[in-house]
Chimera marker file (.cmm) of the C-alpha trace (Angstrom):
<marker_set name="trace">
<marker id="1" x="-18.697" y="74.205" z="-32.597" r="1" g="1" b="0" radius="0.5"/>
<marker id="2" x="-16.040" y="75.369" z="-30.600" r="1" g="1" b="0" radius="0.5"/>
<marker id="3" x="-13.552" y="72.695" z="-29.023" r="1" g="1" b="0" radius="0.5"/>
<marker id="4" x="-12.176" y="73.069" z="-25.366" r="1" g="1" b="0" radius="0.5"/>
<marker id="5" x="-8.866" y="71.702" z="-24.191" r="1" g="1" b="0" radius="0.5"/>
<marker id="6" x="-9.375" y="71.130" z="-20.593" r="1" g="1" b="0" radius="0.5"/>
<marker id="7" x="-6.161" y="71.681" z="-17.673" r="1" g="1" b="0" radius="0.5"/>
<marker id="8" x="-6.445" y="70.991" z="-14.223" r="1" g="1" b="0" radius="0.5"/>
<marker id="9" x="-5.648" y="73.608" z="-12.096" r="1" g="1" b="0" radius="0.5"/>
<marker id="10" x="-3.558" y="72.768" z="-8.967" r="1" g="1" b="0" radius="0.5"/>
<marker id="11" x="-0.723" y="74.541" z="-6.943" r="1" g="1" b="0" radius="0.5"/>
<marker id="12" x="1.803" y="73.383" z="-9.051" r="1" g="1" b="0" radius="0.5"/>
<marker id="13" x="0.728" y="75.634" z="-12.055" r="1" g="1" b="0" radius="0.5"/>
<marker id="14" x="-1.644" y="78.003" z="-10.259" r="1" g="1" b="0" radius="0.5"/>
<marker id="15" x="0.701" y="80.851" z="-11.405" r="1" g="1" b="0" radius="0.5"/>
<marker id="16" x="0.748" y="80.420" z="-14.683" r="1" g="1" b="0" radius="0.5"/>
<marker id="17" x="-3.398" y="80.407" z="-15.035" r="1" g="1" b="0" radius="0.5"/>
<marker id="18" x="-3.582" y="83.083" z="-11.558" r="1" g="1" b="0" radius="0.5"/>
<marker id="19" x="-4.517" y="85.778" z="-14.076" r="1" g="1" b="0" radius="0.5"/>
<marker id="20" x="-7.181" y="84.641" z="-15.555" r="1" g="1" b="0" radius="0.5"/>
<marker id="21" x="-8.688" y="83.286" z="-12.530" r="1" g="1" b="0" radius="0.5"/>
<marker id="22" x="-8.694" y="86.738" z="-10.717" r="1" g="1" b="0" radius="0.5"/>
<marker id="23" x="-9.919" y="88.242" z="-13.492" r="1" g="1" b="0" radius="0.5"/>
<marker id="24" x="-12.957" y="86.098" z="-14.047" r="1" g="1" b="0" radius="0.5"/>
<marker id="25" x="-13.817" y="87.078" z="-10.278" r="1" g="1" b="0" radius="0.5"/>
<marker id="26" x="-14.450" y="90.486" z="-11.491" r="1" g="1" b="0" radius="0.5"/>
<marker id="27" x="-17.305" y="88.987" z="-12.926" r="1" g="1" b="0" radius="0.5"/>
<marker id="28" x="-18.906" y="88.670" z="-9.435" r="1" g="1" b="0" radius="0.5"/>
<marker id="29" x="-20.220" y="91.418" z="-6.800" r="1" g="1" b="0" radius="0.5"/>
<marker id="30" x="-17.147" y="92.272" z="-4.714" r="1" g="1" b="0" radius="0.5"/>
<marker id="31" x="-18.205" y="90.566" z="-1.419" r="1" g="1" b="0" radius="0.5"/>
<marker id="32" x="-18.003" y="87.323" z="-2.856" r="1" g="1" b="0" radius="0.5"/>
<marker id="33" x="-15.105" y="87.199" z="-4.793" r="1" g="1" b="0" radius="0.5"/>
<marker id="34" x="-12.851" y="84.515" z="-3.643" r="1" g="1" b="0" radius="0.5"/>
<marker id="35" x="-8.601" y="86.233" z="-3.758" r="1" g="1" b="0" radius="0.5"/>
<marker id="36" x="-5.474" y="84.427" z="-5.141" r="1" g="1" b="0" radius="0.5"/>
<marker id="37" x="-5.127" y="83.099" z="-1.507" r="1" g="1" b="0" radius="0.5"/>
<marker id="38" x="-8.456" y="81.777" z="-0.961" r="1" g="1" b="0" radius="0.5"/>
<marker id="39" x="-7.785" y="79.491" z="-4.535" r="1" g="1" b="0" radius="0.5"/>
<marker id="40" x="-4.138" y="79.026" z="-3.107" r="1" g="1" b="0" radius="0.5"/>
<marker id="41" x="-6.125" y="76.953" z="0.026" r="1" g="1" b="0" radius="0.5"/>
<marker id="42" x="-8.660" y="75.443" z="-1.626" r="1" g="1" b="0" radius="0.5"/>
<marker id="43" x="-6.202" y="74.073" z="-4.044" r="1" g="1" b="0" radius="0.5"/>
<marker id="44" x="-4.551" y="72.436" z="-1.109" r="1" g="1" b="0" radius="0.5"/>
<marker id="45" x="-6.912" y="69.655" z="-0.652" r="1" g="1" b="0" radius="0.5"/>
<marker id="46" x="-5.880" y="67.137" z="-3.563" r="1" g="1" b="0" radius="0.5"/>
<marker id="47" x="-9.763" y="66.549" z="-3.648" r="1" g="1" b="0" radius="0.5"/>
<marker id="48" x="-10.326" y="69.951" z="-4.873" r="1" g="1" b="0" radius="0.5"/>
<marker id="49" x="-11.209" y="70.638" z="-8.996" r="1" g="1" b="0" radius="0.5"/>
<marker id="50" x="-10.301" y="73.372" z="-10.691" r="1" g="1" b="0" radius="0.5"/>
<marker id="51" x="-10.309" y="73.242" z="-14.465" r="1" g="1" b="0" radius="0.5"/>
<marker id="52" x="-9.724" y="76.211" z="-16.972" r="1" g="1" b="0" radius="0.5"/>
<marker id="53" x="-10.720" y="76.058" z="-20.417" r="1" g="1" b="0" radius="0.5"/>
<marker id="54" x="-9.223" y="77.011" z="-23.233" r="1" g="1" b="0" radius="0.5"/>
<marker id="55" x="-9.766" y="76.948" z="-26.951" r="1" g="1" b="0" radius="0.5"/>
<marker id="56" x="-7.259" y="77.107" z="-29.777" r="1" g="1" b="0" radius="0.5"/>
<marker id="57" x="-4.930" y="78.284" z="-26.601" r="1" g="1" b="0" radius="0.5"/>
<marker id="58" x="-7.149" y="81.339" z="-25.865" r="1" g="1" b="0" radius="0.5"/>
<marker id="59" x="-8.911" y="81.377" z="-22.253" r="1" g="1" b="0" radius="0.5"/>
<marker id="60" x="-12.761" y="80.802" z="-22.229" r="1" g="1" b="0" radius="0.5"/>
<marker id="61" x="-13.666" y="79.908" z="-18.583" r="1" g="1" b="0" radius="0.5"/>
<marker id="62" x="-12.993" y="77.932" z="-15.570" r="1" g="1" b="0" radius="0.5"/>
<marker id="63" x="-14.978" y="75.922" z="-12.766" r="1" g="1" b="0" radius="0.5"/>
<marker id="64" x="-13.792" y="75.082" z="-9.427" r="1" g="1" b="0" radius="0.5"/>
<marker id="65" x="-15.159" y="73.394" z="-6.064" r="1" g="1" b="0" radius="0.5"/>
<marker id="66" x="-13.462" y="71.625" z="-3.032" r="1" g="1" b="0" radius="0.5"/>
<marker id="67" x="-14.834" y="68.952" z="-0.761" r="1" g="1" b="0" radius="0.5"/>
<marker id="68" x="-17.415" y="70.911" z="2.231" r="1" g="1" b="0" radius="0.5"/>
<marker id="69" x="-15.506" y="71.349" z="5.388" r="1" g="1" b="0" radius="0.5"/>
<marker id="70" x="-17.333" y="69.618" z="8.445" r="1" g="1" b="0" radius="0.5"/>
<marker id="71" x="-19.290" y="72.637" z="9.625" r="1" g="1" b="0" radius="0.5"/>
<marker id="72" x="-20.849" y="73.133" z="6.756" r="1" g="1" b="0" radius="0.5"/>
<marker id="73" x="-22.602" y="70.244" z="6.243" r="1" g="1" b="0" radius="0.5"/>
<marker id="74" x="-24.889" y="71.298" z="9.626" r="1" g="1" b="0" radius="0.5"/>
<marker id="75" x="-24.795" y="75.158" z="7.844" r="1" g="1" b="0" radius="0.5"/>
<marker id="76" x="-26.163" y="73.820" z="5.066" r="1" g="1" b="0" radius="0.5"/>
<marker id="77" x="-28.165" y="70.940" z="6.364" r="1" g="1" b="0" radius="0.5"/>
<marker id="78" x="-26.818" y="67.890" z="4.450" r="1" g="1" b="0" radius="0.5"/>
<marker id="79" x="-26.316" y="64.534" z="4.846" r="1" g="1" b="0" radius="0.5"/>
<marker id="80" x="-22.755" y="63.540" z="6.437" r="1" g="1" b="0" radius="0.5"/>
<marker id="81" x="-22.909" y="60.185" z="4.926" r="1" g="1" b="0" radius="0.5"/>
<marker id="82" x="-22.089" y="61.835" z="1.575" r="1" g="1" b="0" radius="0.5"/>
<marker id="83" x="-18.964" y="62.887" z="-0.220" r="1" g="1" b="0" radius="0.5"/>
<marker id="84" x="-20.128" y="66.625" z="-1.318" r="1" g="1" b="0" radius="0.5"/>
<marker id="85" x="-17.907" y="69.023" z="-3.364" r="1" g="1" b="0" radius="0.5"/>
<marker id="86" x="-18.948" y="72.310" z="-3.139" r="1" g="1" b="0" radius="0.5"/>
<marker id="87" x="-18.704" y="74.841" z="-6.513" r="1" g="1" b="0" radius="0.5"/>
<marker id="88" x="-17.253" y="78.052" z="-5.711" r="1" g="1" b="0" radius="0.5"/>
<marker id="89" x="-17.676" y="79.064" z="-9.726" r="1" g="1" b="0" radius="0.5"/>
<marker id="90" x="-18.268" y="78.815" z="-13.328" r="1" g="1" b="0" radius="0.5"/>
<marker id="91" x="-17.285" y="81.026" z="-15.296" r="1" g="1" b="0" radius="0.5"/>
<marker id="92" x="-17.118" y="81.590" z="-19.341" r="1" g="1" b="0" radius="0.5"/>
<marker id="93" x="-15.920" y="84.582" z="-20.990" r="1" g="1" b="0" radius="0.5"/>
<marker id="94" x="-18.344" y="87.079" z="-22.139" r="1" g="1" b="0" radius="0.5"/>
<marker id="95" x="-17.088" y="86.733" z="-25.618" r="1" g="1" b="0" radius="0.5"/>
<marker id="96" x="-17.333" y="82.978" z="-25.744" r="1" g="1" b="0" radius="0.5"/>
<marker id="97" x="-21.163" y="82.846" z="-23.932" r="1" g="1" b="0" radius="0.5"/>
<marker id="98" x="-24.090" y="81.341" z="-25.281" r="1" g="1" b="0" radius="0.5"/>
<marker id="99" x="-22.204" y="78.711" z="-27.175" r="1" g="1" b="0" radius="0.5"/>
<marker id="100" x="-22.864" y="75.718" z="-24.742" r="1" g="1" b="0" radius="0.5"/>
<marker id="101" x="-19.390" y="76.061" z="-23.020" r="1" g="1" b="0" radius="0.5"/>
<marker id="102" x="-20.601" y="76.515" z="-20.024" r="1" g="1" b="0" radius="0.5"/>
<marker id="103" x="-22.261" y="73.395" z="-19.955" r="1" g="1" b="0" radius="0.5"/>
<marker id="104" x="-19.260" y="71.365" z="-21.505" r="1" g="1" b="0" radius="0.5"/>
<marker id="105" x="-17.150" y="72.888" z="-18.392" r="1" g="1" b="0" radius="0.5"/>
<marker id="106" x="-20.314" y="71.812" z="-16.053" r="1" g="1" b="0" radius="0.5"/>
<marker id="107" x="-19.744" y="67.996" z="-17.616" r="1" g="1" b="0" radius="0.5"/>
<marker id="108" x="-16.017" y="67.557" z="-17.391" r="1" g="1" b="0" radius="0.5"/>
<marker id="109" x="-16.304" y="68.991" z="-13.306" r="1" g="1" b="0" radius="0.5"/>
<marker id="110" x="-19.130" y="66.379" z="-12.408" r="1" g="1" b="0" radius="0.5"/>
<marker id="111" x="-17.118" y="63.974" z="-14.887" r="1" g="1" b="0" radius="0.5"/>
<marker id="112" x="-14.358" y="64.748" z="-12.294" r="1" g="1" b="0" radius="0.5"/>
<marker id="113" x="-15.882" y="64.681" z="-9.452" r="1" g="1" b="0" radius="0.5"/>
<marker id="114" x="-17.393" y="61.236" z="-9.907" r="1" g="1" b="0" radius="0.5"/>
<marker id="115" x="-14.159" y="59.639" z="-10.405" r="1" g="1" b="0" radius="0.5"/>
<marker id="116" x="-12.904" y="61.017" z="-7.280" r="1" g="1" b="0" radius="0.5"/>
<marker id="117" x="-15.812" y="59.672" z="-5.493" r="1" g="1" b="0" radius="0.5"/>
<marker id="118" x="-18.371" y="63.057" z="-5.141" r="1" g="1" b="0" radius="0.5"/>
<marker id="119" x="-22.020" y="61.726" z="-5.155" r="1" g="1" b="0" radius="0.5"/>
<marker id="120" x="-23.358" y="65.086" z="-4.382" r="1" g="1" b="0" radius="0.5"/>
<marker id="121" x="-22.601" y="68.649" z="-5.915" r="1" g="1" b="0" radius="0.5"/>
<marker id="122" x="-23.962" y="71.981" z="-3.993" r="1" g="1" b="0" radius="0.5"/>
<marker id="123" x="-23.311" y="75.028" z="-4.484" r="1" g="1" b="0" radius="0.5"/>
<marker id="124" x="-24.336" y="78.680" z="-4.302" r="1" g="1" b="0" radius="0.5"/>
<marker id="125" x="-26.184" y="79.830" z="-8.157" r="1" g="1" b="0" radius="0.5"/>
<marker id="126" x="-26.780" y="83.620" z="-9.419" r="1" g="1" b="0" radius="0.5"/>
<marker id="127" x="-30.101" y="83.335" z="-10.939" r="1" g="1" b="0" radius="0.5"/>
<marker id="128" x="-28.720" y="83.307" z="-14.290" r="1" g="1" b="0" radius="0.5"/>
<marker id="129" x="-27.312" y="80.774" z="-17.245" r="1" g="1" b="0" radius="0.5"/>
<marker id="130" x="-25.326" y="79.021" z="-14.366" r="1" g="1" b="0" radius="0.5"/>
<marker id="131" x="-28.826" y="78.099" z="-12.502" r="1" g="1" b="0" radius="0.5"/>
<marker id="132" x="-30.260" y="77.087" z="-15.632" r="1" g="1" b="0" radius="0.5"/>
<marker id="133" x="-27.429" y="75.003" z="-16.535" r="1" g="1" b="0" radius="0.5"/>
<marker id="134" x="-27.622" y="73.148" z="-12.989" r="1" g="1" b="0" radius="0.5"/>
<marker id="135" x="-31.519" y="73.023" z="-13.002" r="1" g="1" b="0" radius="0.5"/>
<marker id="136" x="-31.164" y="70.610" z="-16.734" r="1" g="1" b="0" radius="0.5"/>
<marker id="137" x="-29.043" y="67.708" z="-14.578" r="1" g="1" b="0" radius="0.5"/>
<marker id="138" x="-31.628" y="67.322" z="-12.084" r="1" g="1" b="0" radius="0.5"/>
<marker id="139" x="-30.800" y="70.003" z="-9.052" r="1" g="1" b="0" radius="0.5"/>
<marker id="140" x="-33.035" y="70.580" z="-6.239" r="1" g="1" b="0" radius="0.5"/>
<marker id="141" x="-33.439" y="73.848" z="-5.347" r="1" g="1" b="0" radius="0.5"/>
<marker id="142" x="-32.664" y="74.487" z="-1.346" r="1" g="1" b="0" radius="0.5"/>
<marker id="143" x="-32.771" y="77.494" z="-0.373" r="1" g="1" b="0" radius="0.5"/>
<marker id="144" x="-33.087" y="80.951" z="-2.074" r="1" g="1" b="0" radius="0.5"/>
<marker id="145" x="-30.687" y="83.521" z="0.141" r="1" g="1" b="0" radius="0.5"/>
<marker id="146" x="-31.681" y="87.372" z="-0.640" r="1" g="1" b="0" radius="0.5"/>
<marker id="147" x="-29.118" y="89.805" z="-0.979" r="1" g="1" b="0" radius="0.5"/>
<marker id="148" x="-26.631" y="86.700" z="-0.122" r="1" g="1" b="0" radius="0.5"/>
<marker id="149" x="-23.520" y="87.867" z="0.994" r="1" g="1" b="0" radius="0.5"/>
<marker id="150" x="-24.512" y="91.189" z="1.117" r="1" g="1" b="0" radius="0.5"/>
<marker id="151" x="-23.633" y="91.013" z="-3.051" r="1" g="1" b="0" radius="0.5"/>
<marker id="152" x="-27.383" y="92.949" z="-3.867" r="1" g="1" b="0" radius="0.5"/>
<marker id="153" x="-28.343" y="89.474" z="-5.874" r="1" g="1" b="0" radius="0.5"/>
<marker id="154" x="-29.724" y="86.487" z="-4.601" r="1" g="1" b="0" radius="0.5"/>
<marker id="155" x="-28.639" y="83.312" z="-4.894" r="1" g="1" b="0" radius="0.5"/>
<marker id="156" x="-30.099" y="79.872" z="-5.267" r="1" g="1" b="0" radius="0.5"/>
<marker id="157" x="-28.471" y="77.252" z="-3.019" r="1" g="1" b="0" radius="0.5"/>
<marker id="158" x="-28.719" y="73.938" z="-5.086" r="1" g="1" b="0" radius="0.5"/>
<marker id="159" x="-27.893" y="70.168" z="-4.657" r="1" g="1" b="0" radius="0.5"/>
<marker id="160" x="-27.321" y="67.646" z="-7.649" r="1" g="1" b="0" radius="0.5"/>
<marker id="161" x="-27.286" y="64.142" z="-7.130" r="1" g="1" b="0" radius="0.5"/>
<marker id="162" x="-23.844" y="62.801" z="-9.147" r="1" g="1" b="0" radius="0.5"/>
<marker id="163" x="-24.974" y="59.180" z="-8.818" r="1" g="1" b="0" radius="0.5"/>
<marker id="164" x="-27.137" y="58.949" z="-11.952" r="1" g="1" b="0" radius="0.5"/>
<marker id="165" x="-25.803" y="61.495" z="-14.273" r="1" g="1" b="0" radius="0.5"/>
<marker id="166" x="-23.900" y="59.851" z="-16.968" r="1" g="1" b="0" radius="0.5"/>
<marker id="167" x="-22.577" y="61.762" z="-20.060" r="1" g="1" b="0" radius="0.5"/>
<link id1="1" id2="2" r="1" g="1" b="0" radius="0.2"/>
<link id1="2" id2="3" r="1" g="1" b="0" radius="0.2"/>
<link id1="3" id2="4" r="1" g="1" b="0" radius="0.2"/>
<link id1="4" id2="5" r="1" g="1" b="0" radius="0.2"/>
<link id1="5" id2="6" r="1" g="1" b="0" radius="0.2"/>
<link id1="6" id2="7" r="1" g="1" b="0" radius="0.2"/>
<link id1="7" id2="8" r="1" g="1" b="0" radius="0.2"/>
<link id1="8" id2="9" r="1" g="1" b="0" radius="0.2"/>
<link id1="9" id2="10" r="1" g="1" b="0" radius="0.2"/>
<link id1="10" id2="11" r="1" g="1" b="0" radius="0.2"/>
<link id1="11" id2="12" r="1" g="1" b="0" radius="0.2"/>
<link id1="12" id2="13" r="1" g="1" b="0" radius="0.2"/>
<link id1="13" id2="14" r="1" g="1" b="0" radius="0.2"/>
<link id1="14" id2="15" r="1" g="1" b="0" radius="0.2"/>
<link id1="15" id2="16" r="1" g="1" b="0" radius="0.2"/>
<link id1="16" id2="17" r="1" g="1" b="0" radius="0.2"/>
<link id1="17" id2="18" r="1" g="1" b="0" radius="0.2"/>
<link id1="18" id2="19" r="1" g="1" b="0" radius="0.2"/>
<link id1="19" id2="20" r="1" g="1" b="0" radius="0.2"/>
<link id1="20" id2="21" r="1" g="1" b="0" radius="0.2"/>
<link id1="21" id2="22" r="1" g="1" b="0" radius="0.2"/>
<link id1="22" id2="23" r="1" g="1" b="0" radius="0.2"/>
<link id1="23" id2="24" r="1" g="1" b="0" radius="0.2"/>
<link id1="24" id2="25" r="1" g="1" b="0" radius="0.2"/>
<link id1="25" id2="26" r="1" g="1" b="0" radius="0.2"/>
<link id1="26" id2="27" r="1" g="1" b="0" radius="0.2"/>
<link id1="27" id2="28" r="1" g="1" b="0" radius="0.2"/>
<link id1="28" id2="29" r="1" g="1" b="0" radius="0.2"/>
<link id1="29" id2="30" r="1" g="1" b="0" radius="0.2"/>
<link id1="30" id2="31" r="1" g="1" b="0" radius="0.2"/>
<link id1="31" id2="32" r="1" g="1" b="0" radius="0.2"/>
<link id1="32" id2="33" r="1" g="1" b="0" radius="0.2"/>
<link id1="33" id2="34" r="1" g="1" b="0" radius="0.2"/>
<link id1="34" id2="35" r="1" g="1" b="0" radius="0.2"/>
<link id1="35" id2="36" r="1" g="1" b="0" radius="0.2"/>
<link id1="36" id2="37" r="1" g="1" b="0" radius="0.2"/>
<link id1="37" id2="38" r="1" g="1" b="0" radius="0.2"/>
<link id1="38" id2="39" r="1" g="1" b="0" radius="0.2"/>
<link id1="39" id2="40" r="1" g="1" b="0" radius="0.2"/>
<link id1="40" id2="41" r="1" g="1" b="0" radius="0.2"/>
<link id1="41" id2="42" r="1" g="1" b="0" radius="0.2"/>
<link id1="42" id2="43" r="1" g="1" b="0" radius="0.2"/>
<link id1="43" id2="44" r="1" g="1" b="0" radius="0.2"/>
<link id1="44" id2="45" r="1" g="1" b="0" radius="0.2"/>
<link id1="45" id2="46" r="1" g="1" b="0" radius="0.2"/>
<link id1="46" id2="47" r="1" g="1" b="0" radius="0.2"/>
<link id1="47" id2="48" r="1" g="1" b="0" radius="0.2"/>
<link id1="48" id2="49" r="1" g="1" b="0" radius="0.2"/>
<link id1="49" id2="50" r="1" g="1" b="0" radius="0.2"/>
<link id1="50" id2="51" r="1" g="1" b="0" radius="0.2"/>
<link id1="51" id2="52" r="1" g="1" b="0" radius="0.2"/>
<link id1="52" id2="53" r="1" g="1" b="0" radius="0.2"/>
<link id1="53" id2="54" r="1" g="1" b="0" radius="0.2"/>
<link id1="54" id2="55" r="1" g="1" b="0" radius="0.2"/>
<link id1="55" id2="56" r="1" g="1" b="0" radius="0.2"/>
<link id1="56" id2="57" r="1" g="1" b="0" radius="0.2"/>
<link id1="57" id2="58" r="1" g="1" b="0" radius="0.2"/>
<link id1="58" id2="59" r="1" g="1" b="0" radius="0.2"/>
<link id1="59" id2="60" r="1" g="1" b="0" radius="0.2"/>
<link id1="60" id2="61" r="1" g="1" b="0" radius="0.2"/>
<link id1="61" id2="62" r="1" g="1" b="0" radius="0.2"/>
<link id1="62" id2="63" r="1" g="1" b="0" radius="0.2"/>
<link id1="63" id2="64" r="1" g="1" b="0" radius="0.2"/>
<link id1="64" id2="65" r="1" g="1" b="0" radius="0.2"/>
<link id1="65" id2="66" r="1" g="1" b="0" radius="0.2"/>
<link id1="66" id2="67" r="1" g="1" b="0" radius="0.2"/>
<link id1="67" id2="68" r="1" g="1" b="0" radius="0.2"/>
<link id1="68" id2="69" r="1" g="1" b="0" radius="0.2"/>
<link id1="69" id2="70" r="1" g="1" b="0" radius="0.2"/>
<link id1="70" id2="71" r="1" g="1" b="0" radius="0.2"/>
<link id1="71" id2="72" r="1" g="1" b="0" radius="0.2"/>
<link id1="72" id2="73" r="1" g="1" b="0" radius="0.2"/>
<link id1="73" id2="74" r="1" g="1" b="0" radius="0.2"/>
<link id1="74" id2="75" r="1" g="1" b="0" radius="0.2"/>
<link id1="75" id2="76" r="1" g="1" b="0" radius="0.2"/>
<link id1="76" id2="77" r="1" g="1" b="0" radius="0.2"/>
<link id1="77" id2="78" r="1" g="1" b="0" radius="0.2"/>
<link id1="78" id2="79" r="1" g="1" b="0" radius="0.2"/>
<link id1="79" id2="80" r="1" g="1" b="0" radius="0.2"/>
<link id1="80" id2="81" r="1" g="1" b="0" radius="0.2"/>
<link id1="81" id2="82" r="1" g="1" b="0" radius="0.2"/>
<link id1="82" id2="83" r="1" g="1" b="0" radius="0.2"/>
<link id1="83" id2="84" r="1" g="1" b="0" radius="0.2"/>
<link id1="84" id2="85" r="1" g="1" b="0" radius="0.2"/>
<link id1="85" id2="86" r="1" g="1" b="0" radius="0.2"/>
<link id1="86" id2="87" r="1" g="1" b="0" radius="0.2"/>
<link id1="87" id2="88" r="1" g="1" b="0" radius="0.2"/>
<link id1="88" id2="89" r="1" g="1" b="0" radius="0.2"/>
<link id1="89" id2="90" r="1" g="1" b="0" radius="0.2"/>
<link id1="90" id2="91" r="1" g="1" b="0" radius="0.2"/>
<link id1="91" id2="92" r="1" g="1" b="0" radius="0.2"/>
<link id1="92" id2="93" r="1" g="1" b="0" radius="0.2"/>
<link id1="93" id2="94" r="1" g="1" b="0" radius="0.2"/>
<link id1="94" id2="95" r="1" g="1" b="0" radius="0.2"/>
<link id1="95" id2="96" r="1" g="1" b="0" radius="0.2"/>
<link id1="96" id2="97" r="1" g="1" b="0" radius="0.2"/>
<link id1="97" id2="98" r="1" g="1" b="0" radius="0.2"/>
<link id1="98" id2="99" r="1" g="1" b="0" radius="0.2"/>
<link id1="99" id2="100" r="1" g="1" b="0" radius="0.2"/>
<link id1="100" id2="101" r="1" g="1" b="0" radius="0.2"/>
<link id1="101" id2="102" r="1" g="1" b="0" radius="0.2"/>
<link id1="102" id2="103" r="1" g="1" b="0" radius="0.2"/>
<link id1="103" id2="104" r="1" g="1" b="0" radius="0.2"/>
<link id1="104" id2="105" r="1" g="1" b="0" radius="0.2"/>
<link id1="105" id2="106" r="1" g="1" b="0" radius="0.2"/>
<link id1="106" id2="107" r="1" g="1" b="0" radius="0.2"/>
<link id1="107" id2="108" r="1" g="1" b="0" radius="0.2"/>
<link id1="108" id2="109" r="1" g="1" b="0" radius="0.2"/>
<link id1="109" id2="110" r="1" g="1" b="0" radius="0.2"/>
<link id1="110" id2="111" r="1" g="1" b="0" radius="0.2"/>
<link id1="111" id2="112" r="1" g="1" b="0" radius="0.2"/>
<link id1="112" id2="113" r="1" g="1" b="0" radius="0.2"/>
<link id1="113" id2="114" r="1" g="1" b="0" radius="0.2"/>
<link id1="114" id2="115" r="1" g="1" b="0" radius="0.2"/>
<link id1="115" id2="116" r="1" g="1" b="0" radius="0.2"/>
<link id1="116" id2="117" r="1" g="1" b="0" radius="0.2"/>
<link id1="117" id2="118" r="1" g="1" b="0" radius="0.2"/>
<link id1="118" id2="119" r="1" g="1" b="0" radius="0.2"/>
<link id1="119" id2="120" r="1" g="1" b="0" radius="0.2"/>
<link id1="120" id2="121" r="1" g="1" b="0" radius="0.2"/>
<link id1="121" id2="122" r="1" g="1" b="0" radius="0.2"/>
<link id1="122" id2="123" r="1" g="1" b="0" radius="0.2"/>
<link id1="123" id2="124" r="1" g="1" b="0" radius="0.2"/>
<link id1="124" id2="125" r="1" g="1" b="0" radius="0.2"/>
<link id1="125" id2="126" r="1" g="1" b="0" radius="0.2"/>
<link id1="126" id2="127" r="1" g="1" b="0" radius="0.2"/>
<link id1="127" id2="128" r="1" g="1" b="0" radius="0.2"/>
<link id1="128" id2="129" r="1" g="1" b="0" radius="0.2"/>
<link id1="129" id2="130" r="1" g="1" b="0" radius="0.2"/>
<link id1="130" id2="131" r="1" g="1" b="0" radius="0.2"/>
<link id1="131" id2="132" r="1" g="1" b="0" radius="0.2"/>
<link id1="132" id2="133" r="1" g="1" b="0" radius="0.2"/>
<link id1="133" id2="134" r="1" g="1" b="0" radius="0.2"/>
<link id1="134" id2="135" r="1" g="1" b="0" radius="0.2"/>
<link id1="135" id2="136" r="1" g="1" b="0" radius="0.2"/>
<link id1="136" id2="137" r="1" g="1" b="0" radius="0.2"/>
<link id1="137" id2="138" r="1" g="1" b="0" radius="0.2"/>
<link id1="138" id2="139" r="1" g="1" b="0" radius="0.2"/>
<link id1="139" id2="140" r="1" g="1" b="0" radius="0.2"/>
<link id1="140" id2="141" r="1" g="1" b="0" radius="0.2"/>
<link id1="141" id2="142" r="1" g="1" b="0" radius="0.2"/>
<link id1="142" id2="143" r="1" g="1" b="0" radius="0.2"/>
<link id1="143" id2="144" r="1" g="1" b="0" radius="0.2"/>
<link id1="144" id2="145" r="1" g="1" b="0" radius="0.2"/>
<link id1="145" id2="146" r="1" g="1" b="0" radius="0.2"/>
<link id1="146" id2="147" r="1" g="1" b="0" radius="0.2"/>
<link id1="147" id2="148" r="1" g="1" b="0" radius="0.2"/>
<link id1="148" id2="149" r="1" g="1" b="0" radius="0.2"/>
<link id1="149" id2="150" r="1" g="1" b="0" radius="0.2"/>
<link id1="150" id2="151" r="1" g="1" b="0" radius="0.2"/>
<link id1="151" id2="152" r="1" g="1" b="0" radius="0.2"/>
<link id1="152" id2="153" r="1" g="1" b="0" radius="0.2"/>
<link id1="153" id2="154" r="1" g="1" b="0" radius="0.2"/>
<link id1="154" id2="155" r="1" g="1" b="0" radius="0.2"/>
<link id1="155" id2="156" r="1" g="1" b="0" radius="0.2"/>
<link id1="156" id2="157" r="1" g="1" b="0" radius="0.2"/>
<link id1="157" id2="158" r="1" g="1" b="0" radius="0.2"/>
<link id1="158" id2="159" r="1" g="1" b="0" radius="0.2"/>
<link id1="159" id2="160" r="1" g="1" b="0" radius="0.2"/>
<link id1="160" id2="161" r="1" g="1" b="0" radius="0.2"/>
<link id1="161" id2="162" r="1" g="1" b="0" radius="0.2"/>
<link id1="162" id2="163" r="1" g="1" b="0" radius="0.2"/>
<link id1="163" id2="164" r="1" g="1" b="0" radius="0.2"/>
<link id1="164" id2="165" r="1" g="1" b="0" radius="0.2"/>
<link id1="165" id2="166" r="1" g="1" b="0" radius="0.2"/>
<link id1="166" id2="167" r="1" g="1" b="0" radius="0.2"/>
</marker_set>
């Protein structure tokens, strides 16, 4: 079983983890890959998460999300009355996949996100391990965008409901 050492990710020590985040957004088509800037203004809302993962001090993955700007809770058709984080990505290593990581990265966001008051989670999902991993806690599927982004994939727009998840 492989253990994870968990660090928050915020402006202070973006540089020293900037890296490995850009390089994990290789993993994605090119027109949705978020750039050192984009993380550099999510990470300036203090109610943003961004974790990176690490084991035995080598990288395996990171998640990150920010709170949904006003306008997008009419794009996306969501209650106002709820505090909604938004999960830009998950991402594990291809050498450290299919060991349940990405599912212990999953927990400590949402474990996150709870004590900073999120009772919702949406987010955009490849139809892939990260779907499946959201699909186990409960999501409801939205909307399925074709070709989203113009990335050639599609992509499952999900909610989870925080409130009664408890690890």
């Amino acid at each position: 079983m492989t253990k994870l050492e968990f660090k928050e990710l915020n402006l202070e020590n973006f540089d020293s983890y900037v890296d490995y985040i850009i390089h994990s957004e290789e993993l994605y088509p090119t027109q949705i890959r978020s750039s050192k800037e984009d993380y550099k203004d999510m990470l300036k809302d203090e109610n943003s998460i961004a974790i990176v993962a690490f084991s035995d001090s080598e990288y395996v993955g990171n998640i990150v999300g920010s709170p949904l700007l006003d306008h997008e809770f009419d794009e996306y058709e969501l209650d106002k009355k709820k505090k909604i984080v938004y999960l830009y990505n998950i991402v594990v290593e291809n050498n450290y996949q299919g060991r349940g990581l990405g599912s212990k990265l999953l927990k400590e966001f949402i474990k996150v996100a709870k004590e900073r008051g999120f009772d919702t989670l949406v987010g955009h999902f490849r139809q892939n391990r990260s779907l499946a991993l959201i699909k186990k806690l409960g999501c409801i599927i939205k909307k399925v965008h074709n070709n989203w982004e113009d990335s050639g994939e599609d992509y499952c727009f999900c909610e989870l409901d925080l409130k009664n998840i408890n690890f």
